[in-house]
C-alpha positions as CSV (number, residue, x, y, z in Angstrom):
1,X,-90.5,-45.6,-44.2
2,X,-92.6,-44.6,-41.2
3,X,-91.1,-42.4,-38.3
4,X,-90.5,-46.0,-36.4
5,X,-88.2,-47.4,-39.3
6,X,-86.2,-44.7,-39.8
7,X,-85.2,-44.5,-36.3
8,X,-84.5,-48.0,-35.3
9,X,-82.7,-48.5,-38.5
10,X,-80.3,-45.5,-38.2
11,X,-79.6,-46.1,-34.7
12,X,-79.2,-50.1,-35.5
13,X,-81.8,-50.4,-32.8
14,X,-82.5,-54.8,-31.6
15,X,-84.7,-53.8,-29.3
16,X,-87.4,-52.0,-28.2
17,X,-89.0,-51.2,-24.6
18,X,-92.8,-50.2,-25.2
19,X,-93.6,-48.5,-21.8
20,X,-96.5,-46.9,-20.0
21,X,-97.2,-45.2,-16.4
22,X,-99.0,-46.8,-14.2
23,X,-101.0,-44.9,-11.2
24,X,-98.4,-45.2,-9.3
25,X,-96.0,-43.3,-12.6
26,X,-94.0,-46.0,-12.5
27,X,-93.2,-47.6,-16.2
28,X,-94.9,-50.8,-17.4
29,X,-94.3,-52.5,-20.3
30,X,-92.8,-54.9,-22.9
31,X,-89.6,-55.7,-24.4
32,X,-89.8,-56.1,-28.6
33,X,-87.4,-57.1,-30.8
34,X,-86.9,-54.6,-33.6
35,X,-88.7,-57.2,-36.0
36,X,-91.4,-57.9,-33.8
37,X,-91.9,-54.6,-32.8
38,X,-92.3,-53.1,-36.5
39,X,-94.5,-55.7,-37.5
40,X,-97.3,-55.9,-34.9
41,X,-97.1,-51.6,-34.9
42,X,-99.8,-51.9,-31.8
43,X,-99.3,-54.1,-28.8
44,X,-101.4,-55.6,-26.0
45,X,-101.4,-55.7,-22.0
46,X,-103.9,-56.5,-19.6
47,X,-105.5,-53.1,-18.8
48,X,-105.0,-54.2,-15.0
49,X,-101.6,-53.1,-14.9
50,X,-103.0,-49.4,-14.8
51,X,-104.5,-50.3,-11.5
52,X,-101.7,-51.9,-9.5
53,X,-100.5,-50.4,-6.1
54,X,-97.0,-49.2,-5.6
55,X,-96.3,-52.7,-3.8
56,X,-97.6,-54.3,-6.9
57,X,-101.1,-55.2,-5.7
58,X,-104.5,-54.5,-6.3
59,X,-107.3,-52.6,-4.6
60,X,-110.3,-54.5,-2.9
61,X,-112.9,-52.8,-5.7
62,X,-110.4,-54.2,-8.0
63,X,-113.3,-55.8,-10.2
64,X,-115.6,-53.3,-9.6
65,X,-112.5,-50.7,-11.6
66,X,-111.6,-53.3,-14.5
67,X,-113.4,-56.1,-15.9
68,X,-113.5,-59.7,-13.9
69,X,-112.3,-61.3,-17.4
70,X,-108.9,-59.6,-17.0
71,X,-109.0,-58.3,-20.6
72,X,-106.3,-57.1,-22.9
73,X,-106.0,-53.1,-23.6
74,X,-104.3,-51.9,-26.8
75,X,-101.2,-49.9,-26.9
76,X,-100.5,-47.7,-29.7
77,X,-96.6,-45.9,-29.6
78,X,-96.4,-42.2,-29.7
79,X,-93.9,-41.8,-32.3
80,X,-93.0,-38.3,-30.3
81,X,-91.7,-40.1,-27.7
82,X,-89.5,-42.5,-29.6
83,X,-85.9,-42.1,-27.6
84,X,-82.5,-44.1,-27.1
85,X,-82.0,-45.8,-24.2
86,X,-78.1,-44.7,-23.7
87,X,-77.9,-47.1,-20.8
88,X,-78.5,-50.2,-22.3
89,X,-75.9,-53.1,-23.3
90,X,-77.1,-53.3,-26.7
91,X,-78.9,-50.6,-29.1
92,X,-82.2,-50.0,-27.5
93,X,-85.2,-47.8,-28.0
94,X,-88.2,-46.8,-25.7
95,X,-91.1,-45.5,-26.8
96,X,-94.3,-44.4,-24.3
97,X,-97.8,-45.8,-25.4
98,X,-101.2,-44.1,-25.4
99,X,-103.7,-46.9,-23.8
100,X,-107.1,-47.5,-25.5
101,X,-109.7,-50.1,-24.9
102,X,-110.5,-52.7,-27.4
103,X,-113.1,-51.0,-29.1
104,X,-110.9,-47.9,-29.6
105,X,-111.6,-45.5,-26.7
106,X,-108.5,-43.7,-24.9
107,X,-108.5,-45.7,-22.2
108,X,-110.4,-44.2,-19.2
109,X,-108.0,-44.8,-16.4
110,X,-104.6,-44.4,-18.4
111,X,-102.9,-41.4,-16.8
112,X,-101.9,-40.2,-19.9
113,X,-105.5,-40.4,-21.3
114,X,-106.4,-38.6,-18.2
115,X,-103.8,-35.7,-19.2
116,X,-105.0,-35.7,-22.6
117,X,-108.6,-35.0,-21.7
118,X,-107.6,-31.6,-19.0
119,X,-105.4,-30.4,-22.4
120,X,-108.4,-30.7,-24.4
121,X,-110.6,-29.0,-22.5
122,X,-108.1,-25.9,-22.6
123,X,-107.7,-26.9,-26.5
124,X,-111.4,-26.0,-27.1
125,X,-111.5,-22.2,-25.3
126,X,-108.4,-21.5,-27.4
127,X,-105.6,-21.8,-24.6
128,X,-102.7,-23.7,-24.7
129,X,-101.0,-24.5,-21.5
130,X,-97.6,-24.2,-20.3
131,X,-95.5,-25.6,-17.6
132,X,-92.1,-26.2,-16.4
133,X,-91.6,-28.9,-13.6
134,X,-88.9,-28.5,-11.2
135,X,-87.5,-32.3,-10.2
136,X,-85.7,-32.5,-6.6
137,X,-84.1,-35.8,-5.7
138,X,-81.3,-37.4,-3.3
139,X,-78.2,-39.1,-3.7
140,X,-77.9,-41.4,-1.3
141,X,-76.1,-44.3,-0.1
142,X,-77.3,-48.3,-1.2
143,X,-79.6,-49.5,1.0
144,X,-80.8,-53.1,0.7
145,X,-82.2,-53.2,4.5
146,X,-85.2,-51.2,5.0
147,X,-85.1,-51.3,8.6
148,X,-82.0,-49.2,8.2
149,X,-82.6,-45.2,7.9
150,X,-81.2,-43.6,4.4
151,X,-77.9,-41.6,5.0
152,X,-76.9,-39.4,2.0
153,X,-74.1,-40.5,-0.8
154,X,-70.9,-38.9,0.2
155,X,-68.7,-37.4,-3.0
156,X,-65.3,-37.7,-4.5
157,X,-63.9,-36.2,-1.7
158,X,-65.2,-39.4,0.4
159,X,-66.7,-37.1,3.1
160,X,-70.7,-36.5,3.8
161,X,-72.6,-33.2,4.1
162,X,-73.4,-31.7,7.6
163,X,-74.3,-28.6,7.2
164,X,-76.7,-26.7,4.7
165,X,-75.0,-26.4,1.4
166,X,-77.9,-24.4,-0.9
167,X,-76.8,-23.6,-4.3
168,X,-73.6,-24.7,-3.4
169,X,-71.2,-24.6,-6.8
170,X,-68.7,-27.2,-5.0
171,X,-71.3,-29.3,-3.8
172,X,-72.7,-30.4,-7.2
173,X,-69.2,-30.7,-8.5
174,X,-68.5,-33.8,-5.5
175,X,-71.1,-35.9,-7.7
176,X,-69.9,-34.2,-10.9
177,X,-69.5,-37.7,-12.0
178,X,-72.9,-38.8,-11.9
179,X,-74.2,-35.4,-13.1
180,X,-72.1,-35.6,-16.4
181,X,-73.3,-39.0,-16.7
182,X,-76.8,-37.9,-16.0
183,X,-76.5,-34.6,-18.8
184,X,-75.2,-37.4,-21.2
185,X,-78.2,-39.8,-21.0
186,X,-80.1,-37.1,-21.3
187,X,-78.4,-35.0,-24.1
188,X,-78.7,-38.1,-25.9
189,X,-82.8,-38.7,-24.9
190,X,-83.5,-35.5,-25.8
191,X,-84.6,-34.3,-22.8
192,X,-85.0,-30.6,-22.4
193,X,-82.6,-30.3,-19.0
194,X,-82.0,-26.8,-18.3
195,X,-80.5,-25.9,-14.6
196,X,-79.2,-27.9,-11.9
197,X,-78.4,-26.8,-8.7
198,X,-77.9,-28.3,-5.2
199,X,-80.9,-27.9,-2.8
200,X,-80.7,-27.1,0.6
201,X,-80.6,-31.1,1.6
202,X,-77.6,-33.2,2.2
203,X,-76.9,-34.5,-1.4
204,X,-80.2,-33.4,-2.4
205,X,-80.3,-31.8,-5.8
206,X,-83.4,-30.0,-8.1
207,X,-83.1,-30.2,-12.2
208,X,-85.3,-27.3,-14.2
209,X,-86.6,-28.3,-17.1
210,X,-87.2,-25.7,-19.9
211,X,-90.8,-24.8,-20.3
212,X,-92.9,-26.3,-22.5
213,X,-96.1,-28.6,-24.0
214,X,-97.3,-30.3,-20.7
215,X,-97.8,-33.7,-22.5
216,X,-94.6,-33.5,-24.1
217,X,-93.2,-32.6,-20.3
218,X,-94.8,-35.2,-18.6
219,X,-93.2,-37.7,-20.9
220,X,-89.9,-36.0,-20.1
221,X,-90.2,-36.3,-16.3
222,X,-91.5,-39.9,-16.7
223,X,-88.2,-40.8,-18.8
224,X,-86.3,-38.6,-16.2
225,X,-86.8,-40.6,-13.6
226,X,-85.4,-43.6,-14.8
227,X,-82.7,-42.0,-15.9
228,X,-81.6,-40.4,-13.0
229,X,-81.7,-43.6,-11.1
230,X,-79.8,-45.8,-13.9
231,X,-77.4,-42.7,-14.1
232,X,-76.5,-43.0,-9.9
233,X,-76.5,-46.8,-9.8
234,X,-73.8,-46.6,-12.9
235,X,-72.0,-44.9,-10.0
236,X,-72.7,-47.0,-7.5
237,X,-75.1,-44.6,-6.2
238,X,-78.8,-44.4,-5.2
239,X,-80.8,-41.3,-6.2
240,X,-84.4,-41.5,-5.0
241,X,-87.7,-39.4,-5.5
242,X,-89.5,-40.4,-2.1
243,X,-91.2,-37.1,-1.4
244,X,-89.4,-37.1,2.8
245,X,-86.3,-39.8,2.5
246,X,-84.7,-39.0,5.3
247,X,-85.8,-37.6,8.7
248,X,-84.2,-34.5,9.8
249,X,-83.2,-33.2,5.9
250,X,-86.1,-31.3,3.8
251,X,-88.7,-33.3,1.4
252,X,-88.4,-33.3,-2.8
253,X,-91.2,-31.7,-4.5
254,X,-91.6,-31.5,-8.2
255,X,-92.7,-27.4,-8.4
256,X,-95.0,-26.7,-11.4
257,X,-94.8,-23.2,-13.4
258,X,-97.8,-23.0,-15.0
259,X,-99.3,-20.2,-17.8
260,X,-101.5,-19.7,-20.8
261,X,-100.6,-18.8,-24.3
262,X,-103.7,-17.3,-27.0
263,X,-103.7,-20.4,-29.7
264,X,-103.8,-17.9,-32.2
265,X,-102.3,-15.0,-30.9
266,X,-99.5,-17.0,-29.2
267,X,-99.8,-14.2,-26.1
268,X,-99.4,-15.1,-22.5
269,X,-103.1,-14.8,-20.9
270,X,-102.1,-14.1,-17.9
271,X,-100.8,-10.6,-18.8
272,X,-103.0,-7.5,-19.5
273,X,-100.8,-4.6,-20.6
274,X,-98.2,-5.6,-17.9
275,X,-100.4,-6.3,-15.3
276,X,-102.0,-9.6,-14.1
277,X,-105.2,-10.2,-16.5
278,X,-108.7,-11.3,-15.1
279,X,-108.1,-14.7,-16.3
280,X,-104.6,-14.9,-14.0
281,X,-107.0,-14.1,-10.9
282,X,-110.0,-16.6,-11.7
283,X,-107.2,-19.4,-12.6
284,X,-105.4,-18.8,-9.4
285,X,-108.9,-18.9,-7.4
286,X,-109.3,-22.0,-8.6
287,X,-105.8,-23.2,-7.1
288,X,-106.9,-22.1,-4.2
289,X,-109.9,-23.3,-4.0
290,X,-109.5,-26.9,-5.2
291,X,-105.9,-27.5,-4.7
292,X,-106.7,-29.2,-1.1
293,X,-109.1,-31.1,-2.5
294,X,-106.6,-32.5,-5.5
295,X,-103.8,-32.8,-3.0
296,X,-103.4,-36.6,-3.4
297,X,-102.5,-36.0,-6.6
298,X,-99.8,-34.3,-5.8
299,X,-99.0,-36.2,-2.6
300,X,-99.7,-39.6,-3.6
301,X,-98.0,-41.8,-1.1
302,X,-98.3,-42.2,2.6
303,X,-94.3,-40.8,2.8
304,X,-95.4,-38.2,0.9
305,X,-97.4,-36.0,3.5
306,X,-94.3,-36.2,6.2
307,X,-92.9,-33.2,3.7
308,X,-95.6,-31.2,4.4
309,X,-93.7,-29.7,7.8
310,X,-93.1,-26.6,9.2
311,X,-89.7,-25.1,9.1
312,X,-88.9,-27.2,6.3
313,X,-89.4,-25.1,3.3
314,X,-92.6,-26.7,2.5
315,X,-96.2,-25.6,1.3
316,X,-98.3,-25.9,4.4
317,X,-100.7,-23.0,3.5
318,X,-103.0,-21.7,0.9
319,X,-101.7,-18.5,0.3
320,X,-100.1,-16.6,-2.7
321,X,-97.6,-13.9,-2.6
322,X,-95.0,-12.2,-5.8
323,X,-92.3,-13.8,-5.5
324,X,-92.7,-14.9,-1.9
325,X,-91.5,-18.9,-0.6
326,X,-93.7,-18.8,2.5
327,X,-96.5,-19.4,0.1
328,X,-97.9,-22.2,-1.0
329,X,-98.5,-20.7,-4.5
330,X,-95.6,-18.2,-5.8
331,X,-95.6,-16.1,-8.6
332,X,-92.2,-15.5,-9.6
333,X,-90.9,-11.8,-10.5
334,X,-90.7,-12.0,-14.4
335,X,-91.3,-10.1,-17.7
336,X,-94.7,-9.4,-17.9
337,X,-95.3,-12.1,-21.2
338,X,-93.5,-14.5,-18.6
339,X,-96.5,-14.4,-16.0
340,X,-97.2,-17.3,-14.3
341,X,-98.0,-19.3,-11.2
342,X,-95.7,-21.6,-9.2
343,X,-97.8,-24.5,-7.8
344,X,-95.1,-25.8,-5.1
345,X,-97.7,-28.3,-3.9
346,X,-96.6,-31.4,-5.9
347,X,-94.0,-33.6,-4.2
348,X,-91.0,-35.0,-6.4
349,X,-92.9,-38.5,-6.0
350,X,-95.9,-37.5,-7.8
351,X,-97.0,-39.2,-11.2
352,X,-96.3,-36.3,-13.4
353,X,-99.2,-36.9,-16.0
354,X,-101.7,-36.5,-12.9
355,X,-99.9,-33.9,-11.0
356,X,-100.1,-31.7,-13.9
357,X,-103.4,-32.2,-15.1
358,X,-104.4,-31.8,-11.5
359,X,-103.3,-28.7,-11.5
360,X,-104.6,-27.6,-14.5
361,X,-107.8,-28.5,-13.8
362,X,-108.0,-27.2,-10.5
363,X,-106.9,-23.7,-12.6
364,X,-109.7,-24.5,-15.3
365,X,-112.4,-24.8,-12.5
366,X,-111.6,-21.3,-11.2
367,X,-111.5,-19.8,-15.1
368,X,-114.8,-21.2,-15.2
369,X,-116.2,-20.4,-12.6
370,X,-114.7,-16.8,-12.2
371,X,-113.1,-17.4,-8.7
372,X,-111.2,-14.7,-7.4
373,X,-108.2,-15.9,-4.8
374,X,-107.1,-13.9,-1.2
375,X,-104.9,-11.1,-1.0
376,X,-101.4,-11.8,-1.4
377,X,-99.6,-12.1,1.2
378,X,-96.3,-9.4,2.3
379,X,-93.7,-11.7,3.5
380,X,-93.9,-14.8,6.4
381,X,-97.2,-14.9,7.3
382,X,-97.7,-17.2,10.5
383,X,-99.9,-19.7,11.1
384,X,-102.3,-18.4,12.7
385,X,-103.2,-16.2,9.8
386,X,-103.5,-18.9,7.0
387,X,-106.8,-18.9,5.0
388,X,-109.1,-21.3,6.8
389,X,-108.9,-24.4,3.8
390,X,-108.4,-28.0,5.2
391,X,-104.8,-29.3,4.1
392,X,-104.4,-33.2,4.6
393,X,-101.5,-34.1,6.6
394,X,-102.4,-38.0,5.8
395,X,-102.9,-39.8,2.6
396,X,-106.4,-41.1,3.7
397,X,-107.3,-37.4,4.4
398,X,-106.5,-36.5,1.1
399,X,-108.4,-39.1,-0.4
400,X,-111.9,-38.1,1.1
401,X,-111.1,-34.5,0.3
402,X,-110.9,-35.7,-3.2
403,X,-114.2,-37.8,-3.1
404,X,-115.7,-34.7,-1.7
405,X,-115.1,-32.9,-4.7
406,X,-117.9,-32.9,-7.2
407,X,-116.6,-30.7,-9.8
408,X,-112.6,-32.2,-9.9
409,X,-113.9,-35.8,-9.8
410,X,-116.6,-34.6,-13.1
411,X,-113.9,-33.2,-14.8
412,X,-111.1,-35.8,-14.0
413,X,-113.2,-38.8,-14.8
414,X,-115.7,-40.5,-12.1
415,X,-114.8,-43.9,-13.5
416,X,-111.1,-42.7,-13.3
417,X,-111.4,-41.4,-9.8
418,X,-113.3,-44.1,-8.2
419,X,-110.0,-46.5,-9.7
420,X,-107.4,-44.1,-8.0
421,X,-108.9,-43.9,-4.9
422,X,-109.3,-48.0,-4.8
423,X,-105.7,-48.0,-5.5
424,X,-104.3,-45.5,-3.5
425,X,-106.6,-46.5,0.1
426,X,-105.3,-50.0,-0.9
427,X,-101.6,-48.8,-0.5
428,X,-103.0,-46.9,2.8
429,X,-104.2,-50.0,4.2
430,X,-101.2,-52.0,3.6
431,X,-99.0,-49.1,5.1
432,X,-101.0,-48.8,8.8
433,X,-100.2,-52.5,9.2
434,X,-97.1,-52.0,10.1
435,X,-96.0,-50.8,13.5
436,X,-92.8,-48.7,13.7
437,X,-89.9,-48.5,15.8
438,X,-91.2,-45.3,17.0
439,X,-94.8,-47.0,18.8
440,X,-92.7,-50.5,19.8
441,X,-90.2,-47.8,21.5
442,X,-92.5,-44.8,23.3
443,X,-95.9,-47.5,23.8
444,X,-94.8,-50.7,24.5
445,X,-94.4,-50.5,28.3
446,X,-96.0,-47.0,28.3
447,X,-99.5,-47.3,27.6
């Protein structure tokens, strides 16, 4: 029996959802029955859901990204993502595909495909990456009106948050419903859930997971997501991932810890004889140096640049520091074969599979390239001080930062980039045709 059969026949499994990310992370698919399923073993979609927006449309390059005949890609299931789906009325499996085209490439704009290529580059020099995201999210109340601001999910005891409740032990246990719910699904997914603690947001939350293969965690988050959200609505509940949800409480980012192991040694590369080693300098360089440039990566929607606010325990700088917040890049105090970098750039909204190889190929350009980073900085540093790098405080800012970039648009894929900017300035677009409440309010009889 193949890895497949023996799992949909001791779980009794009748059907199977064969899922992908999109650009946008969210999943695409098909529903099989178990029969079906086993005996086609590959599966087909038009490659142009790769390429839809996050309303579901298309960029105007749209034919100029995918072929005008609307083709078919292949889909072949990763048997290492082959998981229950504990919310489901009947016995159900999901299973994440690798896209390839028809004549058997990975397929260039799959994000996982995209993933895939950063690892391999690391693969050939020896290194093996490792990261550990850090979700964030909100609880909050249903909300079917979107001219209606978000207010937060009040708990058992009925009553709201209105003050900051950070790591609060009694705050988490209001919800501790949902979060046993939420530990079940994913106890029984496999997930490798470490932490949770409550965030310094009303009803806002952050999950650790335990550190790992970044493919293998990018899968997790991607399955995370929806369970989360199928956890909270079993509760009657909404838990979102918008990177600023609601206007006077903090944004959700999805932190990255990142590192390097020796392939053959299995040694972090990162120390030297309990020190930080060359390599841990050039690869933080390279953070620095590209990270505004990949930023849309790890701000991907227009919402998402509204975190990026002072006061708000956000990354609105370019520096590093041990162990230091203030900083857009943190390395945390640890054992010396623990060494890493904290990449506190990516929002929780970002499509993991390119936030993380975003990052690690912003680290690979400055390994390769032997750039050295600033000096760390001693505690709050104000404004004033920041290195002098261009952050985008707008999603069409980030996006010419990134077609700026020679080097991260060579090693991310031209073809791939070109397709993700389409999308993305499409979703742009759609988004500054609407006018808020905010210019109707201060500009109607104003101006």
């Amino acid at each position: 029996m193949t890895e497949f059969e023996t799992f949909l026949k001791e779980h009794a499994i009748t059907e199977v959802e064969s899922t992908l990310a999109d650009m946008t992370g969210n999943a695409r698919g098909k529903f099989y029955p178990t029969f079906k399923f086993l005996a086609e073993k590959t599966g087909r979609i038009p490659e142009t859901v790769l390429v839809q927006s996050v309303t579901g449309d298309w960029a105007d390059n749209h034919y100029d990204i995918v072929d005008a005949s609307d083709r078919d890609m292949v889909l072949k299931p990763d048997p290492n993502t082959l998981r229950m789906v504990p919310w489901a009325d009947e016995p159900t499996a999901q299973v994440i595909n690798d896209c390839y085209t028809t004549d058997g490439r990975l397929h260039p704009l799959s994000s996982r495909t995209i993933l895939r290529h950063i690892l391999s580059l690391y693969e050939k020099e020896g290194w093996q990456p490792v990261i550990a995201p850090e979700v964030e999210f909100y609880l909050i109340d249903p909300n079917t009106d979107p001219d209606y601001e978000l207010k937060p999910a009040a708990g058992r005891s009925g009553k709201r948050e209105t003050s900051r409740r950070s790591y609060s032990i009694d705050a988490v246990n209001e919800f501790n419903t949902i979060i046993d719910t939420l530990y079940s699904y994913c106890e029984a997914q496999n997930l490798d859930v470490d932490t949770l603690i409550h965030e310094s947001g009303a009803a806002q939350m952050e999950i650790n997971f335990i550190h790992g293969d970044p493919l293998d965690l990018a899968d997790q988050v991607f399955v995370f997501k929806r369970t989360l959200r199928e956890a909270a609505l079993k509760h009657g509940v909404y838990a979102t991932f918008m990177a600023k949800p609601m206007r006077d409480e903090p944004g959700s980012s999805m932190h990255i810890h990142q590192s390097l192991i020796d392939a053959k040694t299995g040694k972090n590369v990162f120390d030297d004889n309990g020190e930080p080693s060359a390599l841990f300098y050039h690869y933080l360089g390279g953070l620095q140096q590209y990270t505004p440039n990949a930023i849309s990566f790890f701000a991907p929607n227009v919402n998402s640049y509204r975190r990026f606010s002072p006061e708000m325990a956000a990354p609105i700088n370019m520096n590093w520091g041990f162990d230091n917040r203030t900083a857009g890049l943190r390395i945390p105090y640890a054992a010396p074969e623990a060494t890493r970098i904290e990449n506190r750039f990516p929002g929780a909204d970002c499509n993991p599979y390119l936030a993380i190889a975003a990052t690690l190929a912003c680290g690979y350009l400055g390994i390769k390239q032997q750039l050295k980073p600033t000096d760390p900085i001693q505690g709050n540093v104000p404004p004033s001080e920041y290195p002098e790098v261009e952050i985008a405080r707008t999603l069409e800012e980030g996006l010419r930062l990134l077609e700026d970039c020679e080097p991260l648009c060579d090693i991310l894929g031209n073809d791939f980039v070109t397709a993700y900017m389409g999308v993305k300035r499409s979703e742009f677009e759609t988004f500054n045709r609407v006018i808020s409440s905010w210019e109707r309010e201060h500009l109607l009889l104003n101006v």
